[in-house]
C-alpha positions as CSV (number, residue, x, y, z in Angstrom):
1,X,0.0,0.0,0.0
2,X,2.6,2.2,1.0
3,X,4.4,1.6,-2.4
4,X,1.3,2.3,-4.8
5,X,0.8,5.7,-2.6
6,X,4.4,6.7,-3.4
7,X,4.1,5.9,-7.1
8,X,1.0,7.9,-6.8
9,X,2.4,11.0,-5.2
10,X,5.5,10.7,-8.1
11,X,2.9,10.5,-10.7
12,X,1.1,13.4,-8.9
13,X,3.9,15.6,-8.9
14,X,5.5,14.9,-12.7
15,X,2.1,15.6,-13.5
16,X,2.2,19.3,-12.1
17,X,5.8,20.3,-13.2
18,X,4.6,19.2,-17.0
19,X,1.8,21.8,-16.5
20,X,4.4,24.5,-14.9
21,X,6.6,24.0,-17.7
22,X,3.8,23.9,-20.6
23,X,2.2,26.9,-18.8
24,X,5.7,28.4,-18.9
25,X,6.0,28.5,-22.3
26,X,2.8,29.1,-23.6
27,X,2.6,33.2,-24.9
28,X,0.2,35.5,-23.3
29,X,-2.0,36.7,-25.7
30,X,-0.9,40.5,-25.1
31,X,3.1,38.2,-25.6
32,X,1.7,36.9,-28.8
33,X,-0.2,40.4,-30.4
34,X,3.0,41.8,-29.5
35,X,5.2,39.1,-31.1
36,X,2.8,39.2,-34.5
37,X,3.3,43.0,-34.9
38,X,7.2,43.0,-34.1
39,X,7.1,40.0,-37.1
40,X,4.7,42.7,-39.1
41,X,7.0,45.8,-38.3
42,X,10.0,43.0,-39.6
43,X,8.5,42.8,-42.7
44,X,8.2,46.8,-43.8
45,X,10.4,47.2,-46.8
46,X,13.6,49.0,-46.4
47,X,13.0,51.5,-49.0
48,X,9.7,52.8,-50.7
49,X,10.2,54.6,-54.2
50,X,7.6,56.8,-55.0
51,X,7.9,57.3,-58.9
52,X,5.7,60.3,-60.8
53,X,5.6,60.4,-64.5
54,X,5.0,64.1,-65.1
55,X,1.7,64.3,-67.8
56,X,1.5,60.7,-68.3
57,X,-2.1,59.7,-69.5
58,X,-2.5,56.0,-68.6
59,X,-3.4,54.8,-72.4
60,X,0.5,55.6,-72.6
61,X,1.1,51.7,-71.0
62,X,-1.3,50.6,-73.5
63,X,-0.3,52.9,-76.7
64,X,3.7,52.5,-76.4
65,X,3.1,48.8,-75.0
66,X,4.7,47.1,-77.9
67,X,7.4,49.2,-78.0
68,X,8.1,49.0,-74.2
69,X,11.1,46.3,-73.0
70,X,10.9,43.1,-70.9
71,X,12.2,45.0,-67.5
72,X,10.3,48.2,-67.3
73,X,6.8,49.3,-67.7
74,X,6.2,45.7,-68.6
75,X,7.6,44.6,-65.6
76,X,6.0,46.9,-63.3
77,X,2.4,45.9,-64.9
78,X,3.0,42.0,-65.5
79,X,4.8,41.4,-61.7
80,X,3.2,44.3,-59.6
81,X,-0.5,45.1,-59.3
82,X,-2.0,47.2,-62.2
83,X,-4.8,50.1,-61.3
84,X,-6.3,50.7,-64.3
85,X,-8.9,53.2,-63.1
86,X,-7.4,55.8,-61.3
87,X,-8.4,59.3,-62.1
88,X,-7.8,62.7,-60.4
89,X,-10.9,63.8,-58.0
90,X,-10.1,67.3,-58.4
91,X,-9.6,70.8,-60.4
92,X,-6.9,71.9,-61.2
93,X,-4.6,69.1,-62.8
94,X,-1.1,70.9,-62.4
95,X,2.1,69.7,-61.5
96,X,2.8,70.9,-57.6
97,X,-1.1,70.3,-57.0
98,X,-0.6,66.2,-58.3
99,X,2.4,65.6,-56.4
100,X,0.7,67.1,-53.6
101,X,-2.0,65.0,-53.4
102,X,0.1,62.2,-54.3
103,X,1.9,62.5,-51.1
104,X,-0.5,63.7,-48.4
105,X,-3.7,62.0,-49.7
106,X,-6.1,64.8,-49.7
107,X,-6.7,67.9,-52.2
108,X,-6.2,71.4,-52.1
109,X,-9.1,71.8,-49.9
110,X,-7.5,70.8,-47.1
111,X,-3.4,70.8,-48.3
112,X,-3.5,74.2,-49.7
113,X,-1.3,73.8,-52.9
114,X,-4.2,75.4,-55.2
115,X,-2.2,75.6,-58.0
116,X,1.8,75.9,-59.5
117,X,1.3,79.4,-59.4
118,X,-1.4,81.2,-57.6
119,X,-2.9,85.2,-56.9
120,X,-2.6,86.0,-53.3
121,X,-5.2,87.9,-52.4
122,X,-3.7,88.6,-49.3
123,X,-0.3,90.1,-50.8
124,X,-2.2,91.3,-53.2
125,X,0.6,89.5,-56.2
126,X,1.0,86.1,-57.8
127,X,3.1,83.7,-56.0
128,X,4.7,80.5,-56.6
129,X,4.0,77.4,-55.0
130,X,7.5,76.3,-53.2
131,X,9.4,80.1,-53.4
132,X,10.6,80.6,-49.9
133,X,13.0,83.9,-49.5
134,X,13.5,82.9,-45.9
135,X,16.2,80.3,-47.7
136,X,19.2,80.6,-49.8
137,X,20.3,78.5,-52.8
138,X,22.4,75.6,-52.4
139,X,25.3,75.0,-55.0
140,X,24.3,77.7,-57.5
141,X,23.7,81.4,-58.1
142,X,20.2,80.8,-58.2
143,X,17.0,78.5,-58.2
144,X,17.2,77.5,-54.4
145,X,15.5,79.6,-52.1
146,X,12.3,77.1,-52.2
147,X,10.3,75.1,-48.9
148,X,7.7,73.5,-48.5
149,X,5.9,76.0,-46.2
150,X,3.1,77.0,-48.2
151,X,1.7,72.8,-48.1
152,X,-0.2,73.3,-45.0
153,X,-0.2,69.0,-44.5
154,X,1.8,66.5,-43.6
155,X,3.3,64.2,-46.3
156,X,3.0,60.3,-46.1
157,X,7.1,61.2,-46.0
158,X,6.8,62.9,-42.9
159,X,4.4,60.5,-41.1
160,X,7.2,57.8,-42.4
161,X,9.7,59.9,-40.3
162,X,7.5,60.5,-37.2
163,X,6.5,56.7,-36.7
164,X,10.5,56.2,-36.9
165,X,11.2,59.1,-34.2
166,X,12.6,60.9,-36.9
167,X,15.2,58.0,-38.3
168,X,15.5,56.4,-41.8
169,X,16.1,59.0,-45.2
170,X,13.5,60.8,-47.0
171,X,15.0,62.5,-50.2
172,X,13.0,63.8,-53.0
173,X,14.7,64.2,-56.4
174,X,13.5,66.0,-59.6
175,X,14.3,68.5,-62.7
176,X,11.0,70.6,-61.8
177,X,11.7,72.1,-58.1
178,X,8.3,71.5,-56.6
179,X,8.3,68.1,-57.6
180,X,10.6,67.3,-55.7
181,X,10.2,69.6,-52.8
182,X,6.4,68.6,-52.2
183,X,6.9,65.0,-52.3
184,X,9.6,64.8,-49.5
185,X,7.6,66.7,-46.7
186,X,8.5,69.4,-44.5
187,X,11.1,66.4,-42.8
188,X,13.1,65.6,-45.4
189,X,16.2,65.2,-45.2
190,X,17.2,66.7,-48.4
191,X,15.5,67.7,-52.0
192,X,17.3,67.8,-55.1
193,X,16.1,69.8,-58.5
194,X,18.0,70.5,-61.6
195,X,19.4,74.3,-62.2
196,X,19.3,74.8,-66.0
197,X,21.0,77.7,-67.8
198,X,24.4,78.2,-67.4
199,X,24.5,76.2,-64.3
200,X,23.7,72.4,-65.5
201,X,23.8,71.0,-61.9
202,X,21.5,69.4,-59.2
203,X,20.9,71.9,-56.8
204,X,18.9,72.7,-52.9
205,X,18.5,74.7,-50.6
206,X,19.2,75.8,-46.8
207,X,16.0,74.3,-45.7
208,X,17.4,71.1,-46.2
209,X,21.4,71.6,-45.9
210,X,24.5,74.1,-45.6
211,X,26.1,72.8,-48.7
212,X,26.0,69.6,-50.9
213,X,27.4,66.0,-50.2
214,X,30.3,64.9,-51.4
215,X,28.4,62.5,-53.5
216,X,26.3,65.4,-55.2
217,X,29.2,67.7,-56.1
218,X,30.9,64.7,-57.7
219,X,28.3,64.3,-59.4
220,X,27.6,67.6,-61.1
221,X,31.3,67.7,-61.6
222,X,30.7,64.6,-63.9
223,X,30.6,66.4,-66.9
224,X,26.6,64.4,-67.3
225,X,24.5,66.9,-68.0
226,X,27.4,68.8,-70.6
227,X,28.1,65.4,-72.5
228,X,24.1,64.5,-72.9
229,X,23.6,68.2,-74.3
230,X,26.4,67.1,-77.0
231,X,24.7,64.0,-78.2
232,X,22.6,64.0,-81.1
233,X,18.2,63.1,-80.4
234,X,17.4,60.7,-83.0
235,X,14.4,57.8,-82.5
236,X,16.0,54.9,-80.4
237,X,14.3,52.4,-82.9
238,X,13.8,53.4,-86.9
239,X,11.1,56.1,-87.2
240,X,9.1,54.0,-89.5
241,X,7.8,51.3,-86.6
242,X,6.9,54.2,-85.1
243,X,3.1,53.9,-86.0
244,X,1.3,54.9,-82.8
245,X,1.7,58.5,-83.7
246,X,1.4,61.1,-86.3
247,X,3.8,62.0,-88.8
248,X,7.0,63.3,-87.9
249,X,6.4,66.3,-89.7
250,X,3.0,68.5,-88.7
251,X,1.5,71.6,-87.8
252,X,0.4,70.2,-84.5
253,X,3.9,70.5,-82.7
254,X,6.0,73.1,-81.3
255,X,9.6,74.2,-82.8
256,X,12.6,74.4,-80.7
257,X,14.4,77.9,-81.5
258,X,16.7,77.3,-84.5
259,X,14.5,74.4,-86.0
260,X,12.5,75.1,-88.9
261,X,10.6,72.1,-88.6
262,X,9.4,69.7,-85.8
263,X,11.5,66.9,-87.0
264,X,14.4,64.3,-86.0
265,X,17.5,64.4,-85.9
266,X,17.7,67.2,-82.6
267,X,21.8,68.5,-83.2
268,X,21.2,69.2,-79.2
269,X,24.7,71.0,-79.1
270,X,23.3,73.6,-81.9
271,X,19.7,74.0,-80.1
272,X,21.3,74.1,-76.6
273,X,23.0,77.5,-77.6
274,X,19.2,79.2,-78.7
275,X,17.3,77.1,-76.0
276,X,18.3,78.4,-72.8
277,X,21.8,76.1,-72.6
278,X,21.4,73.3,-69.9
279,X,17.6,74.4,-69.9
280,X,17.3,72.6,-72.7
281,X,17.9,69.3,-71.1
282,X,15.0,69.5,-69.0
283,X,13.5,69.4,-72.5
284,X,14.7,66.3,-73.8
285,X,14.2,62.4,-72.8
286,X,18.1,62.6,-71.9
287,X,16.3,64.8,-68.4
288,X,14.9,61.7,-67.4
289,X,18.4,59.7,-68.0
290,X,20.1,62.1,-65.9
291,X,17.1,61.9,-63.4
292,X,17.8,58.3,-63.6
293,X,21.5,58.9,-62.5
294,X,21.8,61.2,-60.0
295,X,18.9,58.6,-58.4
296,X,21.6,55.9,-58.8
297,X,24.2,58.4,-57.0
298,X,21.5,58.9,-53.9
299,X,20.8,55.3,-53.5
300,X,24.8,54.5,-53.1
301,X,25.7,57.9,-51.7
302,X,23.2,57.8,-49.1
303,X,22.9,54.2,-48.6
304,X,19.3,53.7,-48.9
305,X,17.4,50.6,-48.2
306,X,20.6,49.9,-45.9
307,X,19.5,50.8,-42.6
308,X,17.5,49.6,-39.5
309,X,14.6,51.7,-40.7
310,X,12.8,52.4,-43.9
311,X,13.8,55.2,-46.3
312,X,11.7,56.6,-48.3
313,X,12.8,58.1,-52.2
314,X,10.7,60.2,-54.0
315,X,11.1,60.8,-57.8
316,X,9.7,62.7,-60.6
317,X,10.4,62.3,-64.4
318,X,9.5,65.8,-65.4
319,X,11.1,65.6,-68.9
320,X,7.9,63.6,-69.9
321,X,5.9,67.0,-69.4
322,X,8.1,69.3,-71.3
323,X,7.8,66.9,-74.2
324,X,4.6,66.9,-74.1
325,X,3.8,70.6,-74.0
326,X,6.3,71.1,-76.7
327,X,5.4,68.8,-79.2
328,X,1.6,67.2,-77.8
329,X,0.3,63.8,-77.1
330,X,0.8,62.2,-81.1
331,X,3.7,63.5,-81.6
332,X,7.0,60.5,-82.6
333,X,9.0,62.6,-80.1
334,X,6.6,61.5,-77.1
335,X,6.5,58.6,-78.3
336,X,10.1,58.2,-78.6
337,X,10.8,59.8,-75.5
338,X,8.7,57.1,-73.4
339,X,10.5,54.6,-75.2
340,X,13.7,55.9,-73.8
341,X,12.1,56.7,-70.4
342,X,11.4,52.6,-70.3
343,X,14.6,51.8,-70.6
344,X,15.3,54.3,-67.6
345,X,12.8,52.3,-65.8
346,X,14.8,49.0,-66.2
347,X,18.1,50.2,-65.4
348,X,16.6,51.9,-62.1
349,X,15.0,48.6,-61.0
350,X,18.2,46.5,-61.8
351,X,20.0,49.2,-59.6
352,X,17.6,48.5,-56.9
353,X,17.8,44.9,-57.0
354,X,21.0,44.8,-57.2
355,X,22.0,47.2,-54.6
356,X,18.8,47.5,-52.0
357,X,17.6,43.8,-52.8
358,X,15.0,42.7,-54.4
359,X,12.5,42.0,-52.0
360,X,13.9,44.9,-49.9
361,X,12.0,47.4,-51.8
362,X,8.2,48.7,-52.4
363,X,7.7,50.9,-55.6
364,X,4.6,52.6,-56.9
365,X,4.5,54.4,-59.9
366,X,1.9,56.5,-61.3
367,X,1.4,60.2,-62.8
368,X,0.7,64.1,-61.7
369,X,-1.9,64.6,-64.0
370,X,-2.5,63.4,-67.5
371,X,-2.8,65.9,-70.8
372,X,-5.6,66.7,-74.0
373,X,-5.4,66.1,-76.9
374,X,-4.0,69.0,-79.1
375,X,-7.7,70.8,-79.9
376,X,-6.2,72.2,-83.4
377,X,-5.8,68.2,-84.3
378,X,-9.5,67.9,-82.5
379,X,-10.6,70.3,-84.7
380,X,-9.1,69.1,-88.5
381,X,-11.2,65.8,-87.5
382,X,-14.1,67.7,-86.7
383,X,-14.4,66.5,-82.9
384,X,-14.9,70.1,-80.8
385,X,-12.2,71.4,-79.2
386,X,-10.6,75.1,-78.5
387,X,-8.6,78.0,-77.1
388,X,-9.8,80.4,-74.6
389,X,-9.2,83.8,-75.2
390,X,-8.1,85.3,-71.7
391,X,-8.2,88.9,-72.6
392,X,-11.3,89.2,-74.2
393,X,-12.5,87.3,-71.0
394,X,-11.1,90.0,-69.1
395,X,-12.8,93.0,-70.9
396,X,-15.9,90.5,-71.5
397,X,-16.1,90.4,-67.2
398,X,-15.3,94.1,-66.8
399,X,-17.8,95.3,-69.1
400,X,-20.4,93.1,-66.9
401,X,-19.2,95.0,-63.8
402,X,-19.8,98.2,-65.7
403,X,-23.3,97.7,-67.0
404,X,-24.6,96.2,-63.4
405,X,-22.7,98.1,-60.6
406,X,-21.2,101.3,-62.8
407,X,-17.6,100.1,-61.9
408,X,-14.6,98.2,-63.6
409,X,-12.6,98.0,-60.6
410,X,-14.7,95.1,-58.8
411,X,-11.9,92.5,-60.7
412,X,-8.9,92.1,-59.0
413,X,-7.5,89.1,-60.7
414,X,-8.3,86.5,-63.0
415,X,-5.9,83.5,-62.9
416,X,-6.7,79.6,-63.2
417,X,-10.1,79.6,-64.4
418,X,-10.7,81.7,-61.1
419,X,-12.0,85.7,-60.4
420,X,-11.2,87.7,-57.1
421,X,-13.0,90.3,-56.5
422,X,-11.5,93.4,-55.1
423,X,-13.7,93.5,-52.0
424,X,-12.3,97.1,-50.6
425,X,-13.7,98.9,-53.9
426,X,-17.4,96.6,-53.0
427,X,-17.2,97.6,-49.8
428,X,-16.4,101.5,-50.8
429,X,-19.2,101.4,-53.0
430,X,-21.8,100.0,-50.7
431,X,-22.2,96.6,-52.8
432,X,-23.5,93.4,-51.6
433,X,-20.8,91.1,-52.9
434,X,-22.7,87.7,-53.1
435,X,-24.7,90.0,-55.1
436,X,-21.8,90.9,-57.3
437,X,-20.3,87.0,-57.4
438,X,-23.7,85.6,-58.2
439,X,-24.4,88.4,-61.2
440,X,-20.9,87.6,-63.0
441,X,-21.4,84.3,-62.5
442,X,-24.5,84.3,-63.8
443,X,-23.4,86.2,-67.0
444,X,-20.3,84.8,-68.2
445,X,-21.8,81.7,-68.7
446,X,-22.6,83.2,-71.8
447,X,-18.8,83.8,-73.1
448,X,-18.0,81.8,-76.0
449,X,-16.1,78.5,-74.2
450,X,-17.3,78.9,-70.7
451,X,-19.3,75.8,-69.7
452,X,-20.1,75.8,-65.6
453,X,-19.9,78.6,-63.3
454,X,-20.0,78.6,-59.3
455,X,-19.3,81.1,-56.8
456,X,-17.3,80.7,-53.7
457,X,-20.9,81.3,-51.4
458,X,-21.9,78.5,-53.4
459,X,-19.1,75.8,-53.2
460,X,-19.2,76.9,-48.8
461,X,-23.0,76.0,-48.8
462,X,-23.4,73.8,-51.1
463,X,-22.3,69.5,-51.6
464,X,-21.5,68.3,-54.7
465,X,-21.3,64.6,-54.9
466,X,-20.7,64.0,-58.4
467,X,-20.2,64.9,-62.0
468,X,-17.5,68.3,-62.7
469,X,-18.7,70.8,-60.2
470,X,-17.5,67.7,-57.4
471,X,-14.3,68.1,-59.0
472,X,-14.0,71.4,-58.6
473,X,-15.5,71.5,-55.1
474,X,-12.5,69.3,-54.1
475,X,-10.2,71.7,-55.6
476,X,-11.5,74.7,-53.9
477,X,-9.7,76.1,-50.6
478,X,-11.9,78.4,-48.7
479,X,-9.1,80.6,-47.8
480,X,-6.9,80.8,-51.0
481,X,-9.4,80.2,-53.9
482,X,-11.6,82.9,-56.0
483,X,-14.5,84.4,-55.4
484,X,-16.1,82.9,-58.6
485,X,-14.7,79.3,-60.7
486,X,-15.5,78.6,-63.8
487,X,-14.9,75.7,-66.0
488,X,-14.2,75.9,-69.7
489,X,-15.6,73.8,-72.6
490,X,-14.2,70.0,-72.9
491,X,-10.7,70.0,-74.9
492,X,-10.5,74.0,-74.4
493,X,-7.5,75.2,-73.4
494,X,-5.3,78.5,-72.8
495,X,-2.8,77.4,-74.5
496,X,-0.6,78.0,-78.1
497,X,-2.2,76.0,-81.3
498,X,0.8,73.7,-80.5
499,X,1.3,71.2,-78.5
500,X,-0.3,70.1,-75.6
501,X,-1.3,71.2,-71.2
502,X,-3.8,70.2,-69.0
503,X,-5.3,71.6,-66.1
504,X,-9.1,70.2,-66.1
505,X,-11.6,68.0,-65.0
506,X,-11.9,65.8,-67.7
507,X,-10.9,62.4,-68.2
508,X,-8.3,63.2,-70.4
509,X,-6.4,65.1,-67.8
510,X,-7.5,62.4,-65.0
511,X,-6.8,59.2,-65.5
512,X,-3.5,58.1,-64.9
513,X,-1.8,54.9,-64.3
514,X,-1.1,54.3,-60.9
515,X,0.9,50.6,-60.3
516,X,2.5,49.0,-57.0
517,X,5.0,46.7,-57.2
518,X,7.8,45.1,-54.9
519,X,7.7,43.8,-51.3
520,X,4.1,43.1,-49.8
521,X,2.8,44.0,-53.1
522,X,0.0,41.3,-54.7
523,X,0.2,40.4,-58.0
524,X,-2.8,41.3,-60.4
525,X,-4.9,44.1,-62.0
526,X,-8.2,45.9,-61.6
527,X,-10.6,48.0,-63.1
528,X,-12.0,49.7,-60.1
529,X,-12.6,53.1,-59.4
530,X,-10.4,55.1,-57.4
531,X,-9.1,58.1,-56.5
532,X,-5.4,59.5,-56.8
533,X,-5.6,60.3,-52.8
534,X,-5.8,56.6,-52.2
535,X,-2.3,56.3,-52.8
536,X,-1.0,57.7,-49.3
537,X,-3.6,55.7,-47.4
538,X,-2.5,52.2,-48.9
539,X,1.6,53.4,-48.2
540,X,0.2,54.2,-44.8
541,X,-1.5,51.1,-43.8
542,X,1.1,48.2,-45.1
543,X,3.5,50.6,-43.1
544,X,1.2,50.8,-39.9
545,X,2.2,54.6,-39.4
546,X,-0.6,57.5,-39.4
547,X,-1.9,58.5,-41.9
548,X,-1.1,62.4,-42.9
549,X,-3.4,64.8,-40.9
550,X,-5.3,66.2,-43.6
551,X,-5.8,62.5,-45.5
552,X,-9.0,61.6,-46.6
553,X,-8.1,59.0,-49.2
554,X,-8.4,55.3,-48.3
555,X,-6.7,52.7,-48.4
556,X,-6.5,50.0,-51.8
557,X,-6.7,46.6,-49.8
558,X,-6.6,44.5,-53.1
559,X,-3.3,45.7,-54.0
560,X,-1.8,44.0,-50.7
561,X,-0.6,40.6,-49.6
């Protein structure tokens, strides 16, 4: 008896110290959340690479497709995830207002940037959106006394550095200034532009820095930019398989000074003395190729995507847009220039494989806006289409303020499809001024190529939830905008017979690709709806950061593993 108890109390005890240990070892579930978020937080990317194709329409991927290599735009769409839907949700479609949005996830209603230039109806002048005189250039004469102060948001950039308590790199590189200034946030540690004219070199300014890196200063000491203005801009593949556009030769394109017609060969080393020297690069795809390697230089001079944390690069092809505006959407030297830009494409994402790693990395690509078609070519196929005459809508308006209140001093400024009224003349002459908005507004809807008109009182007390007047709602910032918006004809712009610009509401300035590819990117495509704001959101959530503080985007879910 005595044995079978002892064997009982072994058993007994065995028993409990199996139970200690398993209970031992078992997580909590606060040990295990905590475990599955450090494992989430494990898996961010090292490097995200916001990449903007400046005017890119998103029938471009489609149109050029054939022409496009294995590792670039085809890559991108056959091994990331393809949005085919993505439009703009707001007026107006300029540069600094697209990257904007781009970045914080919201539109000028709440982030301010109405516009690349705007009237102040405070200072009473036009301003620009990224000029900062509290700054000085660094590493030229001139071009570099820029911030972003006058974004009034934070960037998905600055919420990347704020999650990190203020570690890991966010850079933002460009030839236009503003794109790559708004991009990078008010945290950045540095934003890089191209200085044309005699200067040829990449460029910033105190906000960021006291004077260049090494790595910058060798490379504007490269002799790049002078040895791409020497080359020759012929068609990378023989101009006859260049069928997607028109003829080399017509009267829809702009000339380059000292070109008689708009034709290949370019002799850039001839046009470069007429065309504003290095400006002229900013002109040619050979902008982008440079773009492409002064990224290259960042990546290794900065070591990006090397780090504990995640860095975050943002990049802007602008030479894409000067092309455009030049010579229009049909023309063989868009054509060839995205061509060219492909192959910039493939070389950058070899560089990142090879040097950040190729599941190291999250990329999405997509575009500032989109462009028209040229109305002049609209118009020899008999589809409507035209040019608005900004002076004779200028006497057209004052002549209203005459024949209603007796005065043509009620018009401050018209810029940007917009009217501010000079409110200390209404005031001096006793005038109700929703009286004098609604009256003008009312009126010029009778001017030859104005289509909708709205008034400030309106767009305050009024929701739009659809159609162009939503558009334009979104675009409309209480405290910067006009008194009265109006919106012109479809494919009517204020522009030369020439080439091609944007600025609208329309489709054709909306829809853009937008593609994600890399590291916790799905693989697929979809046709969905959805809005260019989205993009900050989705960045955001596979991040787990906070979102921007003005964001009202959400996030694409489908596009994640």
């Amino acid at each position: 008896m005595k044995k079978l108890f002892i064997i009982l109390l072994v058993s007994f005890t065995l028993t409990q110290c199996i139970a200690i240990k398993a209970e031992s070892t078992t997580s909590t579930p606060i040990e295990s959340s905590t475990k599955t978020f450090q494992s989430k937080l494990q898996k961010n990317p090292k490097l995200i690479v916001g990449i903007v194709v400046d005017q890119m329409r998103y029938d471009y991927l489609i149109k050029f497709y054939n022409k496009y290599g294995e590792g670039g735009f085809k890559k991108l769409m056959n091994e990331g995830y393809n949005l085919k839907n993505v439009h703009y949700n707001y007026i107006p479609t300029y540069t600094a207002v697209g990257h904007t949005s781009i970045y914080t996830g919201t539109t000028p209603v709440n982030h301010g940037i109405i516009s690349n230039n705007w009237y102040d109806k405070y200072e009473k002048k036009s301003i620009y959106c990224v000029d900062d005189a509290n700054y000085e250039t660094i590493g030229a004469q001139t071009g570099g006394k820029k911030s972003p102060h006058k974004m009034l948001t934070t960037t998905v950039t600055d919420q990347l550095k704020l999650a990190q308590n203020m570690q890991g790199k966010s850079i933002g590189i460009a030839i236009k200034d503003r794109s790559a200034i708004l991009p990078a946030g008010h945290t950045a540690d540095a934003a890089y532009w191209f200085e044309g004219g005699d200067e040829g070199k990449f460029i910033s300014s105190t906000f960021y820095m006291n004077e260049l890196p090494n790595w910058v200063n060798d490379f504007n000491n490269s002799g790049k930019a002078n040895g791409y203005l020497n080359e020759t801009w012929n068609t990378y593949y023989n101009i006859s398989t260049y069928t997607e556009t028109l003829p080399d030769n017509n009267k829809f394109e702009g000339l380059f000074e000292g070109k008689t017609t708009p034709t290949f060969p370019y002799n850039l080393a001839e046009l470069r003395k007429l065309n504003g020297n290095y400006s002229l690069l900013k002109a040619v795809p050979s902008g982008n190729t440079i773009t492409t390697d002064f990224v290259e230089a960042a990546i290794k001079g900065e070591n990006l995507g090397k780090g504990n944390f995640t860095d975050f690069l943002a990049i802007s092809y602008s030479s894409t847009d000067y092309v455009g505006h030049q010579f229009g959407v049909n023309a063989k030297e868009l054509e060839d220039t995205y061509i060219r830009l492909d192959k910039d494409l493939e070389r950058l994402l070899n560089y990142l494989d090879a040097e950040v790693g190729e599941n190291n990395y999250t990329i999405f690509l997509t575009a500032d806006h989109a462009a028209v078609q040229v109305p002049s070519y609209l118009n020899s196929l008999k589809i409507p289409g035209g040019y608005f005459d900004n002076d004779k809508f200028e006497e057209f308006v004052n002549n209203i303020t005459l024949e209603y209140f007796n005065s043509k001093e009620l018009i401050e400024d018209i810029s940007n499809y917009q009217i501010f009224l000079n409110k200390e003349k209404i005031k001096q002459l006793n005038l109700d001024i929703h009286k004098v908005s609604q009256t003008i507004a009312d009126e010029i809807i009778s001017f030859e190529n104005v289509y909708k008109t709205v008034t400030a009182h309106t767009l305050q007390t009024t929701s739009f939830t659809s159609g162009i007047l939503e558009t334009l709602q979104n675009g409309y910032n209480q405290k910067l905008s006009g008194d009265i918006l109006f919106v012109p004809n479809p494919s009517t712009i204020s522009y030369s017979k020439t080439g091609s610009t944007h600025g609208s509401g329309y489709a054709y300035d909306t829809h853009v690709p937008l593609i994600f590819y890399g590291a916790n990117i799905d693989f697929g495509s979809s046709n969905k709806y959805y809005p260019i704001i989205d993009i900050t959101p989705t960045i955001s959530n596979f991040l787990n950061i906070t979102e921007p503080n003005g964001s009202t985007g959400k996030a694409i879910l489908e596009v994640l593993k």
